[in-house]
C-alpha positions as CSV (number, residue, x, y, z in Angstrom):
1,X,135.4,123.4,100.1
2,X,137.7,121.6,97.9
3,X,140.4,123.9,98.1
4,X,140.3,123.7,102.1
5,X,140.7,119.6,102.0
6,X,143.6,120.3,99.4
7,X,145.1,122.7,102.0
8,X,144.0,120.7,105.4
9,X,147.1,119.2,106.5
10,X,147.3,115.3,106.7
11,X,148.7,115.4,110.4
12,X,145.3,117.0,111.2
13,X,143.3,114.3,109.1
14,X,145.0,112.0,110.9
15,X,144.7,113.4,113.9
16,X,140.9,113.4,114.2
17,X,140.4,109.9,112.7
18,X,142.5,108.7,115.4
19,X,140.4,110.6,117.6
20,X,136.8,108.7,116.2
21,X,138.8,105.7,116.3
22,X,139.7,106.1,119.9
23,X,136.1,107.8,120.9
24,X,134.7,104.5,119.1
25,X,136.9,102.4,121.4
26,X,135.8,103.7,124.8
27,X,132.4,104.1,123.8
28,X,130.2,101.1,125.6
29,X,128.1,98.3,123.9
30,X,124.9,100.6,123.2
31,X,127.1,103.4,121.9
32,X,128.6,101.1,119.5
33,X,125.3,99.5,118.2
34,X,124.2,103.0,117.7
35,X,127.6,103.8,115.8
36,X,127.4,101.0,113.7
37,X,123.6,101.1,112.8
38,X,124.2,105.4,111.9
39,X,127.5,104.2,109.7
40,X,124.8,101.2,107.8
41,X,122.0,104.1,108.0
42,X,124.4,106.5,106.3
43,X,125.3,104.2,103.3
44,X,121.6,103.5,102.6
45,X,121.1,107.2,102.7
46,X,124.1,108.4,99.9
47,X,122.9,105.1,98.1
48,X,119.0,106.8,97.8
49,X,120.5,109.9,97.2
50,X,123.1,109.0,94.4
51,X,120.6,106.3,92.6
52,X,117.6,108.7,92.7
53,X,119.7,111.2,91.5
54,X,120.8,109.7,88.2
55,X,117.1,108.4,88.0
56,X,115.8,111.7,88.1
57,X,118.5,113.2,85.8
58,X,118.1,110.5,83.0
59,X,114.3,111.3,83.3
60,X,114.5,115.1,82.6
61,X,117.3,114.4,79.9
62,X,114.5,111.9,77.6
63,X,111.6,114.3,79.1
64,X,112.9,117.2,77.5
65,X,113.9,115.2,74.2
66,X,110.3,113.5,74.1
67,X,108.5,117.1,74.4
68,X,111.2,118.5,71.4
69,X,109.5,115.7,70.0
70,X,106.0,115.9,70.4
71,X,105.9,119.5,69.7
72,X,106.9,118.8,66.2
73,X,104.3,117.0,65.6
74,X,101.2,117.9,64.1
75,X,99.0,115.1,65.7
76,X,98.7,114.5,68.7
77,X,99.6,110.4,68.5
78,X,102.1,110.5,65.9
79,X,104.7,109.7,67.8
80,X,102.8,107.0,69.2
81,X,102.5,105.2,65.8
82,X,105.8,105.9,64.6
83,X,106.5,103.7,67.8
84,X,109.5,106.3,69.1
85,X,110.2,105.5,72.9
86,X,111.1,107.5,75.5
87,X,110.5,104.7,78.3
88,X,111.9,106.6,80.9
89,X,110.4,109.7,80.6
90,X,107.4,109.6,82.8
91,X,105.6,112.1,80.9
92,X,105.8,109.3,78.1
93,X,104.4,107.1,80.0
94,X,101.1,109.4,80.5
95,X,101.3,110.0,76.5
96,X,101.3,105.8,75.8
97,X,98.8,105.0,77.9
98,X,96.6,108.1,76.9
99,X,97.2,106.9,72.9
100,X,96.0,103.5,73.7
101,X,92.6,104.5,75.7
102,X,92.4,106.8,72.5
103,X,92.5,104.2,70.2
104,X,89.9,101.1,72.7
105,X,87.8,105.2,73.0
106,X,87.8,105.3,69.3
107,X,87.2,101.6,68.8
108,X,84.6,101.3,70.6
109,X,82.8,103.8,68.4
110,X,83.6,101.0,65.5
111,X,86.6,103.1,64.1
112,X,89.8,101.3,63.4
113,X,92.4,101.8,66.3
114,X,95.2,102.0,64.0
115,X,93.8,104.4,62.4
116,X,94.3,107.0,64.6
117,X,95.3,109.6,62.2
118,X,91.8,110.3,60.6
119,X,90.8,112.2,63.7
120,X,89.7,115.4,62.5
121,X,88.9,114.7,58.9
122,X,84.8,114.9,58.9
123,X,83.9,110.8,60.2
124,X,81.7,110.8,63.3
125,X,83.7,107.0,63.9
126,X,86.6,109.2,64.6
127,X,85.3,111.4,67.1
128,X,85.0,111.4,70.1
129,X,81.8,112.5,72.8
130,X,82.5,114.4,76.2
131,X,81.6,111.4,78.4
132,X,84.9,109.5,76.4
133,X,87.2,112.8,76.8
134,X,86.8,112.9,80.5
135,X,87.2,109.2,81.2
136,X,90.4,109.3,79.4
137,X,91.0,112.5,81.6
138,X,90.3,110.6,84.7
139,X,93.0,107.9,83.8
140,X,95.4,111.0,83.0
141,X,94.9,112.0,86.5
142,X,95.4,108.4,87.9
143,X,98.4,108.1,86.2
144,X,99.8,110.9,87.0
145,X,99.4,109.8,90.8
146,X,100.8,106.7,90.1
147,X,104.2,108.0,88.4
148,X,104.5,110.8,91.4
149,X,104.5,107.4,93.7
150,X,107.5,106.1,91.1
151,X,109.4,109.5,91.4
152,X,108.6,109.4,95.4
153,X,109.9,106.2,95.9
154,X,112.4,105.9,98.4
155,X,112.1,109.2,99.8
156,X,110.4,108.0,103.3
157,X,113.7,105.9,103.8
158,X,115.8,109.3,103.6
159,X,113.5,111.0,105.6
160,X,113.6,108.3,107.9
161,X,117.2,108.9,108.6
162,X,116.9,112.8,108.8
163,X,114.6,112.3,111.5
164,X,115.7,109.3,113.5
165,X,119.8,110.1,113.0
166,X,120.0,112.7,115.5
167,X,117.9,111.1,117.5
168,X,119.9,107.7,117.7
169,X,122.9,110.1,118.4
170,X,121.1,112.0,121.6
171,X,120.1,108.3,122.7
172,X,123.4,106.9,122.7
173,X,124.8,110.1,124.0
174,X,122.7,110.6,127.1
175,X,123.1,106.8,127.9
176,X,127.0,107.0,127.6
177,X,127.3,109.8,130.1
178,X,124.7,107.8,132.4
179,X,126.7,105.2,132.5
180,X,130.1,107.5,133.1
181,X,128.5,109.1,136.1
182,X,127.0,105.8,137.3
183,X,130.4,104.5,137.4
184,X,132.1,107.3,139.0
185,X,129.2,107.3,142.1
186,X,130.0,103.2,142.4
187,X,133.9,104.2,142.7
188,X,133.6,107.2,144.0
189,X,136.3,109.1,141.9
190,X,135.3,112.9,141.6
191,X,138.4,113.5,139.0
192,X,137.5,114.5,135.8
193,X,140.0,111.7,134.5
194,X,137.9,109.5,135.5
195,X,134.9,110.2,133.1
196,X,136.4,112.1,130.6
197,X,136.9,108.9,128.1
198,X,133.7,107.5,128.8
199,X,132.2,111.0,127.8
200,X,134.4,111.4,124.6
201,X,133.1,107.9,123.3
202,X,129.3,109.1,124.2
203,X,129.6,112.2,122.3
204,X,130.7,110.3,119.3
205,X,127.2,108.9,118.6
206,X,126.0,112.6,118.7
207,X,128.5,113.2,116.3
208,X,128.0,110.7,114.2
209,X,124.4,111.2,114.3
210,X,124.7,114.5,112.5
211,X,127.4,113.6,110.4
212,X,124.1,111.0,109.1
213,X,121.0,113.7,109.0
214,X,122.9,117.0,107.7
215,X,123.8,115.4,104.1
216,X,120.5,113.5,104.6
217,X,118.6,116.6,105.1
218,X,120.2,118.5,102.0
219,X,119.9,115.5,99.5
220,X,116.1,115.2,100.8
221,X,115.1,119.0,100.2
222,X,117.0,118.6,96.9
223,X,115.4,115.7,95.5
224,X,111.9,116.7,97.1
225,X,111.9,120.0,94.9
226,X,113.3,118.1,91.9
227,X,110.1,115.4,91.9
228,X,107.9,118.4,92.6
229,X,108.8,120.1,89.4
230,X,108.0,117.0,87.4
231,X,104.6,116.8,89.1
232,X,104.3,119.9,87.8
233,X,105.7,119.1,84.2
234,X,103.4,116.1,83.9
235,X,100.5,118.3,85.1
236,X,100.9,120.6,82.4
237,X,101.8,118.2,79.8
238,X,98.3,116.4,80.5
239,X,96.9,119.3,79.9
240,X,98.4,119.6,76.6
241,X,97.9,117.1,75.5
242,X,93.9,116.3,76.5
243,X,93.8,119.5,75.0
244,X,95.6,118.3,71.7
245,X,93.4,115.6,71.7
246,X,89.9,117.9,72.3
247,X,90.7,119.9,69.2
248,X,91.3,116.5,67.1
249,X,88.8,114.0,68.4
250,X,86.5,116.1,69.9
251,X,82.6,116.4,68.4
252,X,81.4,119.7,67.4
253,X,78.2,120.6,68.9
């Protein structure tokens, strides 16, 4: 693709931005509010698709250095208490806010909360019952929801503009050539001369329309399977972790 624009001459580049510019030109009012609102509908859309981009890029970069880090531990909170972040990561976020109903679970049994490391070393203060486990399961869950709504954020916007883009385009399409053969049965001139331009400015919208939803569309499905594979990574981290936590905290019957 590159190596066609390097290769495309600049006469033809030109050429066919003179030929928007003069579509744009003979287009009437509606086709040019419909222009203008695709070309403001198309900036929103890159800037979604850029900004979510580096969002979700950033969060699998500290994801993937948070899990190197977890797994190295041998307890399940320790990197809670050496207080390492990985703020972004939402798979951190899960781990924080399943160390701190660990510690109020554990605290409420009258163990100390900072004390989280004696789980596992014989005092019933520092276990937990199945009635605690699965209420800190249940917030697992809820969080998880909530950070797929964080990931997800956005999206309907882009999805907006796959959907309505060609639609606008059609709109202002079909109304341009309405008015061209409304004109032409007022004056009566049969000639194709005399609708051609106001055709050429009503296609434009079509044009444009696509030129909107095709990038759209691709930077959608893209980001779409991206957030679905973190849902997935922060389902089976929970379960790692509430596992983790089973095998520490956990009473034995």
């Amino acid at each position: 693709m590159t190596a066609f624009i390097t290769y495309l001459p600049v006469g033809s580049i030109a050429s066919v931005g003179e030929s928007i510019a003069s579509a744009y030109k003979l287009s009437n009012m509606a086709g040019k509010v419909i222009v203008d609102v695709l070309f403001i509908g198309s900036i929103l859309a890159w800037s979604i698709m850029v900004t979510k981009i580096k969002e979700l890029r950033q969060a699998r970069k500290v994801s993937e250095l948070f899990l190197s880090a977890y797994r190295k531990e041998a307890h399940p909170v320790s990197l809670f208490l050496k207080r390492q972040k990985y703020e972004v990561s939402p798979l951190y976020v899960i781990y924080e806010k399943i160390c701190v109903a660990l510690g109020a679970a554990l605290e409420a049994r009258g163990a100390d909360p900072n004390d989280l490391f004696m789980g596992g070393v014989g005092s019933t203060r520092q276990k937990l019952d199945e009635i605690q486990v699965n209420s800190i399961r249940n917030m697992v869950e809820r969080m998880m929801s909530d950070q797929a709504l964080l990931l997800e954020s956005n999206m309907g916007w882009l999805a907006t503009a796959v959907t309505m883009a060609p639609s606008l385009g059609l709109l202002g399409t079909v109304w341009g050539v309405m008015e061209s053969f409304g004109a032409m049965a007022v004056t009566g001139a049969a000639m194709l001369s005399a609708v051609a331009p106001g055709i050429s400015g009503a296609l434009l919208t079509t044009v444009v329309g696509l030129l909107v939803a095709l990038p759209s569309a691709a930077g959608y499905n893209m980001l779409t399977i991206q957030i679905r594979q973190f849902c997935v990574e922060m389902d089976n981290f929970s379960e790692e972790i509430i596992s983790d936590v089973e095998r520490h905290y956990v009473q034995e019957r």
